[in-house]
C-alpha positions in Angstrom: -61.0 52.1 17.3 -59.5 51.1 20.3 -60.5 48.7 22.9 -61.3 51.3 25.5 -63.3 53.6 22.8 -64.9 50.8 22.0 -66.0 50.1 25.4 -66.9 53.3 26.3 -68.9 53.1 23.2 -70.7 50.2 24.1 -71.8 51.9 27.6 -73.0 55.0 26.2 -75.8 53.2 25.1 -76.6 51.8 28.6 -78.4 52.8 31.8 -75.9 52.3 34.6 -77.4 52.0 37.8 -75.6 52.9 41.2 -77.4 51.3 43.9 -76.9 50.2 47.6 -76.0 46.6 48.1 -79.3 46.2 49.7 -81.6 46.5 46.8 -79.1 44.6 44.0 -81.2 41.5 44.4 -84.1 43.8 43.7 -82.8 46.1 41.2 -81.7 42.4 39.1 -85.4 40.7 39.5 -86.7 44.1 38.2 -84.2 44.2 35.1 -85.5 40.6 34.7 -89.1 41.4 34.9 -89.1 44.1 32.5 -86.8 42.9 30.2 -84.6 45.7 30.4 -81.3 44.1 28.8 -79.8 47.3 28.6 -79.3 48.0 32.2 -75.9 47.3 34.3 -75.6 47.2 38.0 -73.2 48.6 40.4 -73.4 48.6 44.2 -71.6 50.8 46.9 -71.6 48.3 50.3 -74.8 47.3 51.7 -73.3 48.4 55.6 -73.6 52.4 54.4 -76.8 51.6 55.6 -75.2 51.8 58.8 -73.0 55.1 57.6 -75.1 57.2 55.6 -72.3 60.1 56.1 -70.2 57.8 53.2 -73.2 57.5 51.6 -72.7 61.0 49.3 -68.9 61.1 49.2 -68.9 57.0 48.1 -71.8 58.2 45.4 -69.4 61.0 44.1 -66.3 59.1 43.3 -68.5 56.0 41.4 -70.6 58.3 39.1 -67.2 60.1 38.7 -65.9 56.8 37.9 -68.9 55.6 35.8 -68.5 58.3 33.1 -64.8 58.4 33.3 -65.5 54.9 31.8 -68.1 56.2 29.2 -71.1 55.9 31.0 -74.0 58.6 30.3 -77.0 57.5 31.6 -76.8 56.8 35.4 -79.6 56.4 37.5 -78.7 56.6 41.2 -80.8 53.8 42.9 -80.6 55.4 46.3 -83.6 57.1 48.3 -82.2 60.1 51.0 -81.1 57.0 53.1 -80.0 59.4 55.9 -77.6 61.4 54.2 -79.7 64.6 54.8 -79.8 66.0 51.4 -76.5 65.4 50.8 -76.8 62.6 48.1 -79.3 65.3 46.4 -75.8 67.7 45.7 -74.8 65.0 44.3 -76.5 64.2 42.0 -76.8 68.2 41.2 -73.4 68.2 40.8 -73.4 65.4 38.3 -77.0 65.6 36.6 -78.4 62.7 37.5 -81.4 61.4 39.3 -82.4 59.4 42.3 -85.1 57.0 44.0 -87.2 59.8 45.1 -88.5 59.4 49.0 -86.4 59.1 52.2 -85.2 55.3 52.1 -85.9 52.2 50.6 -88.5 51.4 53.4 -90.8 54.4 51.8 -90.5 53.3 48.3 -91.1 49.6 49.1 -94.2 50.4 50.3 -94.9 53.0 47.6 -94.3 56.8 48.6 -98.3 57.4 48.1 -99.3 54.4 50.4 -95.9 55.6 52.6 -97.0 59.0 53.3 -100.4 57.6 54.6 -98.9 55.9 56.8 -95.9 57.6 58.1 -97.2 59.3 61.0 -98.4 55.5 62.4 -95.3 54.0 61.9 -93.1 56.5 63.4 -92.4 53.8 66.4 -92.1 50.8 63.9 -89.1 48.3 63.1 -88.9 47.9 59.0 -87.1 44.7 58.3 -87.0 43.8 54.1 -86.4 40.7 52.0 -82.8 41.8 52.6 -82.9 42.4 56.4 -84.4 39.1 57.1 -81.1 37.1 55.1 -79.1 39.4 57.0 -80.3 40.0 60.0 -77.9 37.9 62.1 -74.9 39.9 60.1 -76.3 43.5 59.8 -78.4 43.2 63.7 -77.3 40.2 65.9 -73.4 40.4 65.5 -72.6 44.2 64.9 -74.8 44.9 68.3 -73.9 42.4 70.0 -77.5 40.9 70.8 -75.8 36.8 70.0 -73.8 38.1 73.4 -75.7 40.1 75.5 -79.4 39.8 74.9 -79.9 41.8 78.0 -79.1 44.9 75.2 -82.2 44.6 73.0 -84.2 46.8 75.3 -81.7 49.3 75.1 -81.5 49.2 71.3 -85.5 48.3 70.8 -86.9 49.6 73.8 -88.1 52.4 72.2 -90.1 50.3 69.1 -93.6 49.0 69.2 -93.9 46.9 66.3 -91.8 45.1 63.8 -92.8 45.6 60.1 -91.9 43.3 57.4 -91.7 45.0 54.1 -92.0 41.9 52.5 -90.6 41.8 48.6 -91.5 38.2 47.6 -93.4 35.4 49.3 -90.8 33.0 50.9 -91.9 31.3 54.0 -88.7 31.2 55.2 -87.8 34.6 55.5 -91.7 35.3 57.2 -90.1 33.1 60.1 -87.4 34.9 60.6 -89.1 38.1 60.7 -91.6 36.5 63.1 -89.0 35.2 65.1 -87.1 38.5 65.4 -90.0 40.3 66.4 -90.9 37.5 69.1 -87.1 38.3 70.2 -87.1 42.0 70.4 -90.5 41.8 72.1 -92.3 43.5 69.4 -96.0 43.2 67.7 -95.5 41.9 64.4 -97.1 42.6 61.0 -96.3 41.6 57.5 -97.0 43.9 54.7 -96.6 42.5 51.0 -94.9 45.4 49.1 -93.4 43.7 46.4 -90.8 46.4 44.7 -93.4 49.2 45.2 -91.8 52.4 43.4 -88.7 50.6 42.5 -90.3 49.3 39.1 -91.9 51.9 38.6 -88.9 54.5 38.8 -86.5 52.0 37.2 -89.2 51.4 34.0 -88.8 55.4 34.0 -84.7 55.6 33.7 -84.6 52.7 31.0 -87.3 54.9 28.6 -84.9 58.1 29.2 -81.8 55.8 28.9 
């Protein structure tokens, strides 16, 4: 048997997950938690988050990719993220499955406890775990708020509170979520999510792996 067989072999047996760059720390403390050895981990860049439009087109070519390379189970760890149903076609096209729920916010949280809430937060600010490490790279810098601070009440003006989705319990990021609602002018709360759905629907693609 050849090398490549042999690796394509190898992965047959796995669960490949496809996931946004956001939730890779996530997706790995998950893996970790429930043992799941058999799971690899692929991410398309965190700044889609930015672009859902490359969102579907990006997800095509990897899962293409994936079982050009002998992958067969592939779990798409990606909620709608903005790409208004387009992710959904597909994974149609290719047979797979996604994160169900509209982004990662909703499934943090739990889509259950989500949909209760929806309607209440519909003028809230979600930061994450992620969003907090990154907020100077993925909010600060890109709108230019470091610069022109003057802008925030065009970008936020329109926000009432900032809710942190938080994953784990670091001190460190509370501050900065606290700070950055203090910034934007913002009420603040902190909800503890842990990874909500994220276990739950992960647990669920290892058993069918």
């Amino acid at each position: 048997m050849s090398v490549a067989r042999k690796l394509q072999s190898d992965q047959a047996d796995r669960l490949l997950v496809i996931a946004c760059g956001m939730i890779a720390r996530e997706v790995l403390a998950v893996k970790e938690q429930l043992g799941l050895d058999h799971l690899d981990l692929t991410c398309l860049p965190a700044e889609f988050h930015f672009y859902p439009d490359r969102i579907a087109p990006a997800m095509d070519k990897a899962i293409a990719k994936a079982k050009a390379d002998g992958y067969v189970n592939i779990f798409v760890g990606y909620a709608d993220c903005g790409t208004g149903g387009l992710l959904d076609r597909v994974c149609e096209k290719h047979g797979v499955e996604r994160m169900a729920g509209p982004h990662c916010f909703a499934f943090y949280q739990g889509m259950a406890a989500y949909a209760k809430i929806a309607d209440d937060d519909m003028m809230s600010f979600y930061m994450t775990d992620f969003l907090c490490r990154q907020f100077d790279a993925f909010f600060m810098k890109p709108l230019g708020l470091d610069r022109h601070p003057e802008l925030i009440k065009d970008y936020f003006g329109n926000y009432e509170k900032l809710v942190y989705l938080a994953q784990t319990d670091d001190p460190e990021l509370d501050k900065v979520a606290e700070k950055a609602a203090k910034m934007l002018g913002l009420a603040y709360e902190r909800r503890s999510t842990g990874y909500g759905d994220l276990t739950e629907e992960l647990a669920g693609a290892a058993v069918h792996a």
